[in-house]
N, C-alpha and C positions, 0 to 999 in steps of 0.2 A: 572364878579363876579357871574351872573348867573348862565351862562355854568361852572363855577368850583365847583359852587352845586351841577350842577343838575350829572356831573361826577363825583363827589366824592361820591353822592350818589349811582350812579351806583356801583360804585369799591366797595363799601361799603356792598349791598347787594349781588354780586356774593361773596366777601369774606365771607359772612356768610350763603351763601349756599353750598359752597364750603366743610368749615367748617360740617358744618351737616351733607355732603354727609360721610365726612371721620370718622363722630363721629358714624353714621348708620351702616358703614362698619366694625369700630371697633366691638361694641359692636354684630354685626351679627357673624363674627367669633373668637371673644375672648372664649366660651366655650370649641370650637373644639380644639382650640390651648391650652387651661388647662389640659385638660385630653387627649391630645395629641391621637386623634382622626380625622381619614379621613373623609368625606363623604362615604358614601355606602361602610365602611368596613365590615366586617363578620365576627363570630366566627368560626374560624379553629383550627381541634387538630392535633395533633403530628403524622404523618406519622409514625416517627418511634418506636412507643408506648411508649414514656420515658416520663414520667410525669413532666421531667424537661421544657420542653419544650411548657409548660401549659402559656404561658406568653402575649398568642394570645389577644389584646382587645378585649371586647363584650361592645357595647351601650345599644342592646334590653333588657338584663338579669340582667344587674345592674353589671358586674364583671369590677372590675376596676385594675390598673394595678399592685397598689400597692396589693390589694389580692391577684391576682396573683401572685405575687414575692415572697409573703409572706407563698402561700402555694408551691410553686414550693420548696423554701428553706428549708419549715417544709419535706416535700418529699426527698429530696436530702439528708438529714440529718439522715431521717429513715432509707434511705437505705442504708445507714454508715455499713456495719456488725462491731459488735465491737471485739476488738480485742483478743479471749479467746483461751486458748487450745483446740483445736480441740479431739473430741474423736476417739480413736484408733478403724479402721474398719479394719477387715483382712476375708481371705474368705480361708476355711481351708478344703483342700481335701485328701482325704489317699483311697489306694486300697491295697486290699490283694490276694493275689494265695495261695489256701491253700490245700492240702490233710489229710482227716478228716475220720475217722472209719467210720462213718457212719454218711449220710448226715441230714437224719431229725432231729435225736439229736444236730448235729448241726447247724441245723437251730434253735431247740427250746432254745438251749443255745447263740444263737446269737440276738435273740429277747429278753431272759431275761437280756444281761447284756447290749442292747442297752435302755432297760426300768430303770434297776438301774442306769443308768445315767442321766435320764432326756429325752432317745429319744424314739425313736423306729423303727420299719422294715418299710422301705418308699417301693420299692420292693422285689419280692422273687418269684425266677423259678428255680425248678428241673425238671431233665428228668432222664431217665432211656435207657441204653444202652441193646443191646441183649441178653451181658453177664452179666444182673444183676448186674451191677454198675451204679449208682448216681451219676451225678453232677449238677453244675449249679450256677446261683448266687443270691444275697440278698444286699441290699442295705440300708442300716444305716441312720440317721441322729440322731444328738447329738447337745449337746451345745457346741459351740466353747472353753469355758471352760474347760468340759471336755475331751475335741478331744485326749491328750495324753493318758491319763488313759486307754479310750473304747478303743484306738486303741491295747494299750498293751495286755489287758483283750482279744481281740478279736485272736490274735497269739494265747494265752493258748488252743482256741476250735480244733487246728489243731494239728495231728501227726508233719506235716512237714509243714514248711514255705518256699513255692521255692519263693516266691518275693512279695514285699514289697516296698512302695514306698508312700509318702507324699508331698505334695507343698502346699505353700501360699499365697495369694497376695494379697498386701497393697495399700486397696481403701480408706483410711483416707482423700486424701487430693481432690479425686472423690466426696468422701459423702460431706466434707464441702463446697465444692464446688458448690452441687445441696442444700444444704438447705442454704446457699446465695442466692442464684437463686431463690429459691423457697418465701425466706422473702421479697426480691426484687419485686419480681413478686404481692407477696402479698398486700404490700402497696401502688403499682403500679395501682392494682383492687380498692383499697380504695379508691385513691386519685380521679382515672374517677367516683366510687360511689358518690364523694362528691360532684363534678360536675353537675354530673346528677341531684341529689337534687335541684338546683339551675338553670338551663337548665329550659327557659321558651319558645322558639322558638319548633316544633314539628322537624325541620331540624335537628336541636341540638341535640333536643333530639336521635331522630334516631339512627345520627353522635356517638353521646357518647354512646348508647347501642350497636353498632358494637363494639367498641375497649372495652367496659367490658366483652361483649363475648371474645373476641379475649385472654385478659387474661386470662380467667377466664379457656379457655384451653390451655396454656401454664400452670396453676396454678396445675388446675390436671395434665397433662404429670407428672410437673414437681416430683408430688405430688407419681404418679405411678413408678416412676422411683428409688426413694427415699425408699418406700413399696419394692419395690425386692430388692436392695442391701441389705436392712436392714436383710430382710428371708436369702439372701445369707451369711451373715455377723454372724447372730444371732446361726444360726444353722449349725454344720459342716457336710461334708458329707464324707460316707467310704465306700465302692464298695467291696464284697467280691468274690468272683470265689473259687469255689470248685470243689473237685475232692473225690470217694472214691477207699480208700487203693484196690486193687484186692487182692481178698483173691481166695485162693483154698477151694474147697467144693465136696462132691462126692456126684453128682448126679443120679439119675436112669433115665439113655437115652436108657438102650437096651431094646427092646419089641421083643421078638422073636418069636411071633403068629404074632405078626402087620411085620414082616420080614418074614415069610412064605407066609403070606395071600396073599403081595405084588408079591411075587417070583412066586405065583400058577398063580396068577392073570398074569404075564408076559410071562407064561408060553404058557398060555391060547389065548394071542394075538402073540405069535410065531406062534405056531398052523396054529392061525386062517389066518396069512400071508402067514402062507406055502401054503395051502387052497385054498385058494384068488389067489397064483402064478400061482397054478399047473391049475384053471379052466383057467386062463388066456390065460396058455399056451397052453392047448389041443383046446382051443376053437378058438383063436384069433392066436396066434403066427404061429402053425404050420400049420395052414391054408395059412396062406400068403408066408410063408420059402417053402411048397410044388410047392406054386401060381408062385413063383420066379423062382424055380427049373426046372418047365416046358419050363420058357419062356427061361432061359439059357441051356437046351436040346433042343430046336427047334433050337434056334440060332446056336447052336452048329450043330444040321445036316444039315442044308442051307448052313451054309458056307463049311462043309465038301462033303458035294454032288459036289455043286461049285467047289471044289476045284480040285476035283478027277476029274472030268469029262473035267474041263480043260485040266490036267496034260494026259490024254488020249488021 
């Protein structure tokens, strides 16, 4: 009876240590397991810049999973584009070949009716050929608006129109395209600003000022990109080429003192060649023609002495 005491109390006391061990274990990792959290996790952000992807745990900073899900959603939802008509972008180009009476005039009437339109002369280069003829070209910009009008208006300044030529192209679905992008991109920089706020680790911090940067130049590109279509878009361009008409004119080319003078003057260095010949040759030439001379009459009697004297 003793011994089934004194083991019953044994049994008795390992089960309620037992007991404790597993009540100590509970409650040691019941928190981890509520907010479904590791040991020695870490806050990590999105490789791929998508703010969706915001759903990382943090312990240190207090962000728990449901906020996260909660701002990844509010995120994902802004960057919804909603669904509007898009506005029409076209980029609107025209060139001219023209022959024009005369070129200044119309240049100065090319700049007046690019100004009654709303634009003005973007370039302008004449030249001038030997025969006193102009040409060259000038370069327009106007409102897409008015791009048929100027363009009509701008025929009127020429005699003749040898060619003519216009084109279009339809960047409407380009432009809504980049300013998608660019909202995206937008809210994208907000959502790591709001982050950052909140970011109480210096690693974090760091981490989240890399990838605000990192939008923050895709914002501008995107931002730069959007800026020229629009100048492209807004304002049309018209390339003109000119030529002037050749006209007949009578000139005074003949000078005939300035054609004497030349003639006396050519005269003068004939002469002076002749001159120049004649000392050459008294001095230089017939000195060596005499020098020759002898030596082909010497040769001449050696071999004739020789010859004779043999033949004897």
């Amino acid at each position: 009876m003793d011994k089934l005491k004194k083991y019953g109390g044994i049994a008795i006391a390992v089960l309620v240590f037992l007991v404790a061990i597993v009540t100590a274990l509970n409650m040691t990792n019941g928190p981890a397991q509520q907010t479904g959290m590791n040991p020695g996790s870490q806050f990590s952000l999105p490789t791929g810049g998508s703010p969706k992807g915001l759903a990382s745990p943090m312990s240190s900073n207090g962000f728990s999973e449901r906020n996260l899900s909660a701002m990844s959603d509010s995120v994902t939802s802004e960057m919804t584009p909603a669904a509007t008509e898009p506005q029409k972008k076209e980029i609107k180009n025209g060139s001219l070949n023209l022959r024009v009476d005369k070129a200044d005039r119309a240049v100065e009437k090319i700049s007046q009716i690019a100004k009654s339109n709303g634009g003005e002369v973007f370039t302008s280069n004449l030249s001038q050929t030997a025969k006193n003829v102009k040409s060259g070209s000038v370069e327009v910009r106007v409102p897409v608006a008015n791009f048929e009008k100027t363009f009509g208006e701008l025929k009127g300044v020429a005699t003749l129109v040898i060619r003519e030529s216009t084109s279009g192209t339809d960047v409407t679905m380009a432009y809504s395209d980049l300013q998608t992008q660019l909202k995206n991109k937008q809210v994208e920089e907000q959502a790591f600003l709001n982050i950052l706020n909140q970011a109480g680790k210096i690693s974090d911090i760091l981490e989240v000022t890399r990838e605000v940067a990192r939008v923050r130049g895709e914002v501008e590109s995107l931002q730069g990109r959007i800026k020229f279509m629009e100048s492209q878009t807004d304002m049309a361009s018209i390339s003109i080429s000119m030529i002037e008409d050749t006209t007949v004119a009578f000139t005074d080319k003949w000078r005939p003192a300035q054609v004497a003078m030349e003639t006396i003057n050519a005269l003068f260095k004939d002469m002076q060649g002749f001159v120049d010949f004649m000392i050459v040759l008294f001095i230089r030439v017939i000195p060596i023609l005499f020098l020759y001379g002898l030596i082909i009459f010497g040769a001449y009697w050696v071999v004739r002495k020789l010859f004779f004297k043999n033949k004897v």
